[in-house]
C-alpha positions, -999 to 999 in steps of 0.1 A, spaced: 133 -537 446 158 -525 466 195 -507 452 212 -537 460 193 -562 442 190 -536 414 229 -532 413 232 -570 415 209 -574 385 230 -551 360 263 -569 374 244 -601 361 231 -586 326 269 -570 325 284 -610 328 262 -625 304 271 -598 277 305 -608 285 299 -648 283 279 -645 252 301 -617 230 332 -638 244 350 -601 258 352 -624 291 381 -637 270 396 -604 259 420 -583 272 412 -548 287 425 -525 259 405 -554 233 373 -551 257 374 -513 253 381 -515 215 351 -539 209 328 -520 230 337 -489 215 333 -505 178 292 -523 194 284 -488 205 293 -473 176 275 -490 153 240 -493 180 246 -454 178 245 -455 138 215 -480 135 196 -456 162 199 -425 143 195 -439 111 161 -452 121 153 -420 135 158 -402 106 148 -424 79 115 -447 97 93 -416 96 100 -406 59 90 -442 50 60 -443 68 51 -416 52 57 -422 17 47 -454 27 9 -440 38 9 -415 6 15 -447 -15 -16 -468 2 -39 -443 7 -36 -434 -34 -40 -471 -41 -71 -476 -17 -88 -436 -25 -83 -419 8 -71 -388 8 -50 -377 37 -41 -340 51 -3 -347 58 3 -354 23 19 -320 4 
């Protein structure tokens, strides 16, 4: 893939976020105010599953491995 084509493929992902979240309708200063308020909220969802996935896995892995005998070394 070339630069072009790459450049021509994110202009093309760009337009369909606008066609299907309706900003194509918006105006600038509502465009910026509803991306701001999406990335936001992505941002929160990321680092809340960052933080909190592993701590469930684990207890998660302590609870099974109790209930089917095994015994593992990353329990405390």
């Amino acid at each position: 893939m070339d630069l072009k084509s790459v450049k021509e493929y994110f202009a093309w992902l760009y337009y369909q976020y606008q066609i299907i979240s309706c900003c194509a309708v918006l105006e600038p200063w509502e465009q910026s105010m509803f991306n701001t308020i999406l990335l936001t909220i992505v941002a929160m969802v990321v680092y809340t599953a960052y933080v909190f996935i592993p701590i469930h896995i684990r207890l998660a892995w302590e609870f099974f491995s109790k209930i089917c005998g095994y015994h593992s070394a990353i329990s405390s």
